[in-house]
N, C-alpha and C positions, 0 to 999 in steps of 0.2 A: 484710491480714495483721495480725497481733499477736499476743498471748498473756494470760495469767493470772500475777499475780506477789504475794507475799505484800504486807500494807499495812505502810508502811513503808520497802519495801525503793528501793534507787537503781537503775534500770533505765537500761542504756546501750543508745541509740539509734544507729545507723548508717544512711548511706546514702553512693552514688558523689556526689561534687560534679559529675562527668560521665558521660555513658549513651549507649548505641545511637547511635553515632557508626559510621558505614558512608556509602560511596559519597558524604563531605562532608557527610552531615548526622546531626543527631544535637541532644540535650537538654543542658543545664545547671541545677542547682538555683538558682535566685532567691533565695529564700527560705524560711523553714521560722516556723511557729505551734502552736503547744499549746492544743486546745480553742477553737480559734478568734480566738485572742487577735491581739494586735498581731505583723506580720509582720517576722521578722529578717531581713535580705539578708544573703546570704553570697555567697565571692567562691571559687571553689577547685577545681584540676579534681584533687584529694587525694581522700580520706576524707572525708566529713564525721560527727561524733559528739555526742549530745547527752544529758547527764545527767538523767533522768525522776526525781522524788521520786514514788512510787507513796501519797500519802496518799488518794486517788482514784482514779477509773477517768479516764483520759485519753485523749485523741486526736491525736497529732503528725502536722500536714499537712507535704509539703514541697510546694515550688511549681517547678516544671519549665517553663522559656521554649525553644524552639526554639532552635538553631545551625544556622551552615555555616560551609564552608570556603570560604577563597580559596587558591586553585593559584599557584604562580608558577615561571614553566618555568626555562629555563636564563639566557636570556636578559633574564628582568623581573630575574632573582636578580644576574646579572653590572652593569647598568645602574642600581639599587637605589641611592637616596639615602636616602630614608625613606620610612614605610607610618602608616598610622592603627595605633596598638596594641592586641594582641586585647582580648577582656572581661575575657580571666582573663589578667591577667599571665603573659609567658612559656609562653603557651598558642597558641603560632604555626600558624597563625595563621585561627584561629576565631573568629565575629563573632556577637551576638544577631541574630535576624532582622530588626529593625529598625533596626540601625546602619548610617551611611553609612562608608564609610574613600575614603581616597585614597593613590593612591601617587606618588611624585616618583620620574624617574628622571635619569639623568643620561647627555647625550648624550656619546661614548666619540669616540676620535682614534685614529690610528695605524692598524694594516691591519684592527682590529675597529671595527666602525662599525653604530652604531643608524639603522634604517632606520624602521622604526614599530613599532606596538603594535597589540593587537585585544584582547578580550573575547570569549570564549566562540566562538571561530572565526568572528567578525564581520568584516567587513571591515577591512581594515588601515588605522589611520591616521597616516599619515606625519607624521613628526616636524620643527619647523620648524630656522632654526640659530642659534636659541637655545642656552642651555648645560645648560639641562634642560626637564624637560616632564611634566604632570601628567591623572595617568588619576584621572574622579571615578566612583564604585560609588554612584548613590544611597542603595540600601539593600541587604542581607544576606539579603533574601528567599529566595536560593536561594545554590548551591554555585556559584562562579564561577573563571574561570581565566585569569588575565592572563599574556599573549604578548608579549614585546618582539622583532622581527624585527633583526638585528643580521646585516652584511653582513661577509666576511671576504676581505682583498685577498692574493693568494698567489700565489709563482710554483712551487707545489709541483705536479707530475708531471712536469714537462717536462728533459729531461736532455738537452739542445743549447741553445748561445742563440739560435738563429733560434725556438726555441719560448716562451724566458722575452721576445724580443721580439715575440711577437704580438700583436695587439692582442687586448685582454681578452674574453671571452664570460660571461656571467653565469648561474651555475645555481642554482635556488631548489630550495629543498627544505621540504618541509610534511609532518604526519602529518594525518591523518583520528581517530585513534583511536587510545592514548591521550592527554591534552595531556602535554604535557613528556616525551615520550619521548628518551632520548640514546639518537644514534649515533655509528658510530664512522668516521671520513674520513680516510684514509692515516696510520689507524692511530693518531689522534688524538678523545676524545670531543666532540660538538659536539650541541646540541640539534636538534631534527628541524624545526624553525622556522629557517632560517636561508640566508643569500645568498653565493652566494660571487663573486671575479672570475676569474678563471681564464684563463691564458693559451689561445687555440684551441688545440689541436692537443694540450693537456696530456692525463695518462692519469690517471687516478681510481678509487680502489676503495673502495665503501661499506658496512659492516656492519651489521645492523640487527639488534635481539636477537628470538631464537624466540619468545619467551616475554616477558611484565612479572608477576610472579607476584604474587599477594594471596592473605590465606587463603581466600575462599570465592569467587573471583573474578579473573579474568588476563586481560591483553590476547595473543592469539595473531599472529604473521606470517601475514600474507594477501598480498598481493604490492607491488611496485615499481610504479605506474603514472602515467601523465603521456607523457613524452616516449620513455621506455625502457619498457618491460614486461616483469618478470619475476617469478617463482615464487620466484624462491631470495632469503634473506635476503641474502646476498653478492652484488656487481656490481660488476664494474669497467666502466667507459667512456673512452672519448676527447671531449673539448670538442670540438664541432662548433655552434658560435652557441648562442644562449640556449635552456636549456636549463628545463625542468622536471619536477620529481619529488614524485611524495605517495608518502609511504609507507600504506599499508596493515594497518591490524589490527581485528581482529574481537574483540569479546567473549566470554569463556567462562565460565560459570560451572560450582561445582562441582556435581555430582548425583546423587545415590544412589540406586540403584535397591531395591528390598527387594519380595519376590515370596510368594505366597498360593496356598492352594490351593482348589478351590468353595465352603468353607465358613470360608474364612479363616485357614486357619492357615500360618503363614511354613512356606516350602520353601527350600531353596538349591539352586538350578539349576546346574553348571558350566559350560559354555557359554552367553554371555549376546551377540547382535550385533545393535545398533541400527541405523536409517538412517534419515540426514536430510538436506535438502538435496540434494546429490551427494556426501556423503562417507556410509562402512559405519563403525561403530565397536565395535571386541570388547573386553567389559567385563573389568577382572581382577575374580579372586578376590573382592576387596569389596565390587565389582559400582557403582564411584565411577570418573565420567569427569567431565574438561572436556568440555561439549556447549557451541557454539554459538547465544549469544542470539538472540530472535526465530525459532526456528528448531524449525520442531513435527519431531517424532521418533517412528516405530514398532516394536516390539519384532518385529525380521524371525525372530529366532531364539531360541529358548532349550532346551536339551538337558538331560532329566530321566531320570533311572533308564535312557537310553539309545535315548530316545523324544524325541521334535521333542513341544513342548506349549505352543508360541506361540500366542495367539489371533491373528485376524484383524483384529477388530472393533476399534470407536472406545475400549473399555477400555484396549486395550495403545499408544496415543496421546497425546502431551503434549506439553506446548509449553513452551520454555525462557523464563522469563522472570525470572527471581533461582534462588541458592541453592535445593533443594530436598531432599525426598526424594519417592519418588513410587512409592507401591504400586500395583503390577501383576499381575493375575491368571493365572492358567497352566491350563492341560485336566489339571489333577490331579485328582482326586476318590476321597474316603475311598470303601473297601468293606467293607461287614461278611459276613464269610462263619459262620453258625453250623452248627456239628456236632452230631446226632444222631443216635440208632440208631434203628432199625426203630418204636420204640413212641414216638417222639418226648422219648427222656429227650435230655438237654442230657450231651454228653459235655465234661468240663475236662481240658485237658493235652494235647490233642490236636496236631500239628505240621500244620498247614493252610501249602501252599505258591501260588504266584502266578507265573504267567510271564505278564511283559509282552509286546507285540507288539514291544519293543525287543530281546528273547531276557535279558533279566534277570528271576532268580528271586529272588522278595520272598518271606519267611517270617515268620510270629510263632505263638503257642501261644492256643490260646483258654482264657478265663479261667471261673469255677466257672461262667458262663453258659450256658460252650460257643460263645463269641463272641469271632472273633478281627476284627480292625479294623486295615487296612493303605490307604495312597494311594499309588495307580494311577495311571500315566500313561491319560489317554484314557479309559479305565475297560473296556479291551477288555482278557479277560485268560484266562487257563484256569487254573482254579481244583483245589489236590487237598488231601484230608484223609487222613492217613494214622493208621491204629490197630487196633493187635496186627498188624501186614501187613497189613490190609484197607485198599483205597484206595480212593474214590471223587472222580470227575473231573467237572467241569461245562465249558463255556463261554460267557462272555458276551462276548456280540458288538454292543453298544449303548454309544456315546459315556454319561457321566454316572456316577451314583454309584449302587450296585444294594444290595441286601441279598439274600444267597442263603442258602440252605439244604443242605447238604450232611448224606444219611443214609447210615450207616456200616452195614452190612446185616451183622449177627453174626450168620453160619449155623450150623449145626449142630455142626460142624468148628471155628469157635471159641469155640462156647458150651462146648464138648469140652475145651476149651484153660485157658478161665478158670474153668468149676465147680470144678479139683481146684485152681488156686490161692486158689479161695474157699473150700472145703470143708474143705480139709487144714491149714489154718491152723487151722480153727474145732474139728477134732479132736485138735488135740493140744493146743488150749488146753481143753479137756474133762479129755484124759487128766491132764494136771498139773494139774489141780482134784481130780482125783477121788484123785492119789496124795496130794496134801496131805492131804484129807478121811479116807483109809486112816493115815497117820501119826501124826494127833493121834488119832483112833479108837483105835491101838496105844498111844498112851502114857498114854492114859484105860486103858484095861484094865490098864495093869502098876500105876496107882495106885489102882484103884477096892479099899475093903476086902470087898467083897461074893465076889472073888473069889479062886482062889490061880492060882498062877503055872502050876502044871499041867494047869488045867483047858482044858478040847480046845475050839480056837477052831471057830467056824464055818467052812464053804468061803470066804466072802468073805472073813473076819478074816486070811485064812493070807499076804498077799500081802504 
């Protein structure tokens, strides 16, 4: 991109010091050059602005290095001594792809207690009783997400003491998807990575959120599974020995549907039901759902002018894999119906009507061609032209797009009808010619000297 600018003039340059930062990764400018010159590094996830003197035609590169993110759930955040610092100052906490970082944590006392750490839902690795302990990231090559597992000792459910004296049972809890998901534990938030000791017999109830919302992208509740299994984000249980729990969530991105007709031109369908997997999904109004990553989808329904006009085929098929939109085609199809009379003239202004197979009447006016142009569901339709009361009906009975012909048969009885409204116009615009013509005639004679005022008009002159 660039432009044209007078010689002389001072041209201000912009660009993001940061870009296309999604799902942990994303660009940083480097550096930037004029004409290939020597390279300035810049540091800044701001603005970046650059003064042009236009004495020349010039060319400002910038230079874009790759990023990621490092994650750090509840638990790296609570046990947190120090971190390697991002690229960009105060830009927490984003790395060049080829940075190493490390983190120091620090082992915790009391009824919270650090258990281990992982990387990227790796194996846990247990922490020794030192007083802290250090996770090394070679490099920033990808987006990563540090886990510190931290154990919590309580005697909360149990409301007798034979309950606060049982000996402890231990419940783990992990998520699958997303990292650092909080939940919420007798009504307290706690990260989804995390241990507890629990007296047996205590009673426990765990929240888990519906939803983790982003804008083009969300984690959804999928179930409780491990030692309990359930559907519902909500669970209470009883400590019965060690126990363990993953939660469950699925990705969803968002997706737009936007719909065409044979020959491509957008429709809007109101009824829109997909299905994928084992779930049915009914689109609103915008025709924008969360659909299920990995997870291919077929347009089972779409209801048009009051007609079903879902294809079957591998068209109306897609498969979620990011963000989209995704046009999908429909058994719409334009019909042109033209009106003529008996000798083939092209009639304009005509009201040509349409009944769908759905019992919905489509109308429009054919235009100085005698051609009117309406989309069909199916393209099965019964066709009427209407003019002076004469109708004439067809039907087509074949899936697709037709072009018909409709002739308007003007019999005797309305050629009878429209001769005196053609006729009778065209005599009186005669008559009032010919009175003007007689007028100025009269007022020529009362000026002419050749004659007197008495002299005896002709039969025509008298009028």
């Amino acid at each position: 991109m660039g432009g044209t600018f007078p010689a002389g003039s001072i041209v201000s340059v912009t660009a993001s010091g940061v870009c296309q930062r999604d799902n942990g990764t994303g660009f940083r400018v480097a550096s930037w050059a004029i004409d290939g010159g020597n390279a300035h590094p810049v540091s800044t996830d701001g603005a970046l602005a650059l003064q042009v003197a236009m004495n020349s035609s010039h060319t400002v590169r910038f230079n874009e290095v790759p990023q990621h993110e490092l994650s750090l759930d509840y638990g790296a955040q609570l046990a947190q001594l120090s971190l390697t610092p991002p690229t960009i100052q105060g830009d927490d906490y984003w790395y060049d792809s080829s940075e190493a970082v490390t983190y120091v944590g620090r082992i915790l006392a009391g009824a919270v207690q650090v258990v281990g750490w992982s990387v990227d839902d790796g194996p846990l690795t247990p922490v020794g009783p030192s007083s802290s302990f250090n996770v090394a990231i070679p490099n920033m090559s990808a987006s990563h997400v540090l886990k510190v597992a931290i154990s919590v000792s309580s005697d909360e459910g149990c409301e007798s003491d034979s309950c606060r004296s049982a000996a402890p049972s231990t419940v783990y809890l992990n998520t699958n998807e997303p990292s650092g998901v909080t939940i919420t534990i007798d009504g307290v938030p706690y990260p989804a990575f995390v241990s507890f000791s629990w007296p047996t017999g205590s009673v426990h109830t765990l929240s888990a959120p519906p939803t983790i919302e982003g804008s083009a992208s969300r984690a959804a509740f999928s179930s409780w599974t491990g030692t309990i299994h359930s559907g519902d984000p909500v669970i209470s249980f009883t400590v019965n020995g060690t126990t363990n729990l993953s939660l469950d969530y699925r990705i969803q991105y968002k997706v737009r549907l936007s719909f065409e007709d044979a020959v491509g031109n957008g429709i809007s369908p109101l009824e829109v039901t997909l299905h994928g997997g084992n779930s049915t999904v009914t689109l609103p109004e915008n025709s924008t759902a969360w659909l299920s990553y990995g997870t291919k989808y077929v347009l089972s329904s779409a209801i048009w002018q009051g007609t079903e006009v879902a294809e079957s085929g591998a068209a109306d098929t897609f498969l979620v894999d990011s963000p989209s939109i995704n046009v999908l085609p429909l058994m719409v199809y334009p019909q042109s119906i033209k009106v003529e009379d008996p000798y083939s003239i092209p009639l304009a202004g005509v009201n040509v009507h349409i009944s769908t197979v759905g019992g919905v009447v489509l109308s429009a006016v054919t235009d100085a061609n005698g051609v009117a142009t309406l989309d069909v569901p199916l393209g099965l339709y019964y066709a009427s032209a209407d003019f002076l009361g004469i109708s004439s009906t067809v039907w087509q009975g074949s899936v697709g797009s037709h072009s018909l012909t409709l002739t308007v048969d003007l019999s005797y009885p309305v050629m009878g009808t429209i001769i005196p409204l053609v006729i009778l116009p065209i005599l009186l615009l005669l008559r009032h010619r010919r009175n003007e013509v007689n007028v100025v005639h009269e007022v020529w004679l009362r000026r002419s000297p050749s004659r007197t005022f008495n002299q005896e008009l002709g039969p025509n002159q008298r009028e």
